[in-house]
C-alpha positions as CSV (number, residue, x, y, z in Angstrom):
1,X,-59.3,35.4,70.4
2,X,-56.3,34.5,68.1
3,X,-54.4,31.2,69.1
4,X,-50.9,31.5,68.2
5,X,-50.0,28.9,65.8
6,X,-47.1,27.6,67.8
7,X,-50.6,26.3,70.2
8,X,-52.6,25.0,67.5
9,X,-52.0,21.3,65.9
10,X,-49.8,20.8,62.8
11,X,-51.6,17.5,60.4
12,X,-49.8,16.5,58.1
13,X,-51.3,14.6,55.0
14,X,-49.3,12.0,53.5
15,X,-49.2,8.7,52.3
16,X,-48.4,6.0,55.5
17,X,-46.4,3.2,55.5
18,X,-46.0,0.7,52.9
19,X,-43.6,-1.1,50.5
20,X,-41.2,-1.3,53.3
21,X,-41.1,2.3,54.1
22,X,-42.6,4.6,56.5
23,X,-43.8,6.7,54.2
24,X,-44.6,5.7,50.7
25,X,-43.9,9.4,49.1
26,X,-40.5,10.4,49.7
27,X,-41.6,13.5,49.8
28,X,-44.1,12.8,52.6
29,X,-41.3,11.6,54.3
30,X,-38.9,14.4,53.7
31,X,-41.7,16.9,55.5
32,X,-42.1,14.6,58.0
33,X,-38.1,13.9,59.4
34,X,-38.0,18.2,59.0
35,X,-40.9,17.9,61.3
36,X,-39.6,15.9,63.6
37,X,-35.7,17.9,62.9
38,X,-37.7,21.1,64.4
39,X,-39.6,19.5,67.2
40,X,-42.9,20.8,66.2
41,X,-45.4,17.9,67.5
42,X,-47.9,17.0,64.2
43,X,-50.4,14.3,63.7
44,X,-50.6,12.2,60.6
45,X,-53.6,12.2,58.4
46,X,-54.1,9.3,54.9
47,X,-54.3,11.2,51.7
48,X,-54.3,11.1,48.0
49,X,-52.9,13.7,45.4
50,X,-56.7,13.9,44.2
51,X,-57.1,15.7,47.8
52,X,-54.4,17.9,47.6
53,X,-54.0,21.9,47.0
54,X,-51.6,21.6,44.0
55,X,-52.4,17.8,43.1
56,X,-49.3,16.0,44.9
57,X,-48.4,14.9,48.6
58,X,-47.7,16.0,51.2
59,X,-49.4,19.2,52.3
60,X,-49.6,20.3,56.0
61,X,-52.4,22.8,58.0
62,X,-51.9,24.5,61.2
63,X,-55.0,26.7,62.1
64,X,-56.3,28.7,58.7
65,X,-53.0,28.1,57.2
66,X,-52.6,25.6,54.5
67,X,-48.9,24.8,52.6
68,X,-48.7,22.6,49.9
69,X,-45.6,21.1,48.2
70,X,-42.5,19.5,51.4
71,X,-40.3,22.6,49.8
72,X,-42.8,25.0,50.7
73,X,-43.7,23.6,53.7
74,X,-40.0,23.5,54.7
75,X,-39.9,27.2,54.1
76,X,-43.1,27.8,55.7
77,X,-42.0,25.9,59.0
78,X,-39.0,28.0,59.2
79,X,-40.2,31.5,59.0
80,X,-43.5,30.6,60.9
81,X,-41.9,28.9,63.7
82,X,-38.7,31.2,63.8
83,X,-36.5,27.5,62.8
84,X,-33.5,27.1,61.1
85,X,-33.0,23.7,59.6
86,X,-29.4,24.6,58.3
87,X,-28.6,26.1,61.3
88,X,-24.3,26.3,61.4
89,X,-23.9,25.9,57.7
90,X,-21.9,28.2,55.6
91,X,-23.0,30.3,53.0
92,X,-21.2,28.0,50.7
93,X,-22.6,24.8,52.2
94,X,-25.9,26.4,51.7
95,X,-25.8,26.7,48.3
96,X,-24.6,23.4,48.2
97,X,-27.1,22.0,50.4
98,X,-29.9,23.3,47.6
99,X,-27.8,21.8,44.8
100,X,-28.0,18.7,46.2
101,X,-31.5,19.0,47.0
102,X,-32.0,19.4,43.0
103,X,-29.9,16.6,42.2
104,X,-31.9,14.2,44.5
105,X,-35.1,15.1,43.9
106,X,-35.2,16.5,40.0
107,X,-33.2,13.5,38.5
108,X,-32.3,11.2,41.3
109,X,-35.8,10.7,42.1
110,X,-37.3,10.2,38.7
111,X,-34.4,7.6,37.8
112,X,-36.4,5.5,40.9
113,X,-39.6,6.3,40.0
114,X,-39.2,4.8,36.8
115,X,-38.5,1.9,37.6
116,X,-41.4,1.5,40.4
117,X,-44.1,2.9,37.5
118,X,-42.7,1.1,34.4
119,X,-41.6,-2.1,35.4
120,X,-44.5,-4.6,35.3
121,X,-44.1,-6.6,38.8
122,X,-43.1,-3.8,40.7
123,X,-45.9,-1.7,39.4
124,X,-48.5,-4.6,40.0
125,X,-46.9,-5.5,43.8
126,X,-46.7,-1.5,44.8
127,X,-48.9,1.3,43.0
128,X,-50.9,-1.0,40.9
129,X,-52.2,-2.1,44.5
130,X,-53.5,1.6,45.7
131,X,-56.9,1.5,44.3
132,X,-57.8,-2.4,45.4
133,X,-60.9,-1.2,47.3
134,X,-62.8,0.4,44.8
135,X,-65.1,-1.5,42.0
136,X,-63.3,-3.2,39.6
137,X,-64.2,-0.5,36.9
138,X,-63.5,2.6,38.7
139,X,-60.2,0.7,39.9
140,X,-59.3,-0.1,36.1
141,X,-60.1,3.8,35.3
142,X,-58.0,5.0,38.0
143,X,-55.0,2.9,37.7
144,X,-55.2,4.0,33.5
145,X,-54.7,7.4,35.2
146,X,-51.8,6.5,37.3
147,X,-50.1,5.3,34.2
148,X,-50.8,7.5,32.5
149,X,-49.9,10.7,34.3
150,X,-47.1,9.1,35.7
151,X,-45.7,8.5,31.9
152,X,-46.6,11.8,31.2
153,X,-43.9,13.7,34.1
154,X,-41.5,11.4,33.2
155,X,-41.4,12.2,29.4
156,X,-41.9,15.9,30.8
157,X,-38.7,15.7,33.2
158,X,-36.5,13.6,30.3
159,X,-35.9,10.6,32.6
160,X,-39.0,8.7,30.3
161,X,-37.0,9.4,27.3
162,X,-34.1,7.3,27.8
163,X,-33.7,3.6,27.7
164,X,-33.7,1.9,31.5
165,X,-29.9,1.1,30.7
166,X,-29.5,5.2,30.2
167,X,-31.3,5.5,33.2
168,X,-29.7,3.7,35.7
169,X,-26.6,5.7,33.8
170,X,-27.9,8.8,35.1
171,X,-28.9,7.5,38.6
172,X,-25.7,5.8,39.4
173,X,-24.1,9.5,38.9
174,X,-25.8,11.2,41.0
175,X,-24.8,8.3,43.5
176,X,-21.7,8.3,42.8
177,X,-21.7,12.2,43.4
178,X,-23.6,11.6,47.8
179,X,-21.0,9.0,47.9
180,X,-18.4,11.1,47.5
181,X,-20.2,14.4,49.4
182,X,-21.0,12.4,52.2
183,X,-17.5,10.9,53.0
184,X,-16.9,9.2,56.2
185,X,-19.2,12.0,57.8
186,X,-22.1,10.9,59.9
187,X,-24.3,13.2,58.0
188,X,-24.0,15.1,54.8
189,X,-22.4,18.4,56.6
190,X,-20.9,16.7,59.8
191,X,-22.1,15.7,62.7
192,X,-25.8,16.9,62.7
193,X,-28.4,16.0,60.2
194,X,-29.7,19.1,58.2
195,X,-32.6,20.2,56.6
196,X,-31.1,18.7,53.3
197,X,-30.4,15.2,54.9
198,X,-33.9,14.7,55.2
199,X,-34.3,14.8,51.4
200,X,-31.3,12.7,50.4
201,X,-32.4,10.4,53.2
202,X,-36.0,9.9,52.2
203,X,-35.1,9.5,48.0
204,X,-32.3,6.7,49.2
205,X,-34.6,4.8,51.7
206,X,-37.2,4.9,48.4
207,X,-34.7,3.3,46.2
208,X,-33.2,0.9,48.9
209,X,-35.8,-0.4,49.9
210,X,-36.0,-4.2,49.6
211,X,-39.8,-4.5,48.3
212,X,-39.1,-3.4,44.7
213,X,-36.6,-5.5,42.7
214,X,-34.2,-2.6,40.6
215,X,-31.1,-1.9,38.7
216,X,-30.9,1.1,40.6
217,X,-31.2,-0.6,44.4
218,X,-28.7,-3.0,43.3
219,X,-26.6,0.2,42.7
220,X,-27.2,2.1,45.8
221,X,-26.3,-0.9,47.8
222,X,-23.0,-0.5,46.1
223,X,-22.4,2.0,47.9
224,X,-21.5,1.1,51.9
225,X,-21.7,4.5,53.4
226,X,-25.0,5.5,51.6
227,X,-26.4,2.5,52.4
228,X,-25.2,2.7,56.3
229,X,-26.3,6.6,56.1
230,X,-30.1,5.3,55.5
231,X,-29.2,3.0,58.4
232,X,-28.8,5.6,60.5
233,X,-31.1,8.3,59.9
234,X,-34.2,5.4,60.0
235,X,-32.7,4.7,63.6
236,X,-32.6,8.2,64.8
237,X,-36.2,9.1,63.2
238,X,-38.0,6.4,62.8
239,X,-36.4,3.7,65.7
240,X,-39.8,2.0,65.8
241,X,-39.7,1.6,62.1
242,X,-38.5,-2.4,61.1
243,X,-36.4,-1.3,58.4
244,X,-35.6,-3.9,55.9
245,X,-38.2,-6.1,57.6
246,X,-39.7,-7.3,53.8
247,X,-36.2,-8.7,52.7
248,X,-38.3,-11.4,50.7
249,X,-41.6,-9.3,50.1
């Protein structure tokens, strides 16, 4: 018999909580608030990149079907499940939607993963801490791994080219440029949250959160209506979440 996959479980494999986040990958996050946009019930499953289909988190399976990559999975969601995320949006907004996606996550996001790979402390307090379990000389081998393939993407994107000061040049545009998009509006296109909030929301939450001491937080919190926006999108998706709890971690 063939079970319909609307019956069948949806796992998601991601990250879990940590540095004062419900999600440590943004992008784990993303796929999970689009989740919970649609209403499909999932359960959460721990994961690594080593695990994954294309080497990164998150991926999802629901029956024989397996999507890897939260852009994918967003797309997959909405043909397979007959959902529009962006439901009420014009053409125009659309295509600015996806824009902004691009801006958040191809430069927006590397400008804040810099600073949590390549600053010492905040290397040593968050990743530096992922492989603590293992032997001391597997643990050495993987975290020369970390640094090393993290410095790699970054040189590849650009962002790891610059000097931090150029950086937080760069980041504090694309700021500048939700500020100014998201207004005095509850959400990026009005009153409802799209598909695209859930990206902007997850990349923000990453860089305002309080665990990690950086030029670009310091930015963001610059910014009152980004920084209540992430207020209120952690209180309508993750209420049980204590946001902001680690002010002094």
């Amino acid at each position: 018999m063939t079970v319909h996959p609307d019956t069948q479980p949806i796992v998601l494999y991601g990250s879990g909580q940590s540095f004062g986040l419900p999600q440590t990958s943004a992008y784990v996050c993303k796929t999970e608030v689009q989740l919970k946009m649609a209403g499909l019930p999932y359960t959460g499953a721990p994961a690594t990149p080593m695990d994954a289909p294309k080497g990164q988190i998150p991926w999802i399976e629901q029956g024989e079907a397996v999507v890897a990559d939260s852009t994918f999975i967003r797309a997959w969601i909405e043909a397979t499940h007959g959902i529009d995320l962006d439901a009420g949006l014009s053409p125009v907004e659309r295509a600015q939607a996806w824009a902004i996606e691009r801006m958040a996550e191809n430069q927006l996001s590397w400008c804040s993963a810099f600073f949590r790979y390549k600053d010492g402390p905040n290397f040593e307090k968050g990743p530096g801490r992922w492989f603590d379990a293992l032997p001391a000389e597997q643990r050495d081998a993987m975290l020369d791994y970390l640094k090393t393939a993290v410095d790699t993407n970054l040189k590849a994107v650009g962002v790891g080219r610059h000097a931090p000061g150029e950086i937080v040049m760069l980041a504090v545009k694309s700021l500048s440029a939700l500020s100014v998009i998201l207004g005095d509006k509850p959400y990026l296109f009005g009153d409802r949250p799209t598909g695209t909030d859930a990206t902007v929301f997850a990349i923000l939450a990453s860089i305002l959160t309080p665990f990690f001491d950086c030029p670009i937080r310091r930015e963001a919190e610059g910014y009152p209506n980004l920084a209540a926006y992430v207020d209120r999108m952690m209180a309508r998706f993750y209420p049980e979440f204590a946001w902001k709890a680690a002010e002094a971690a």
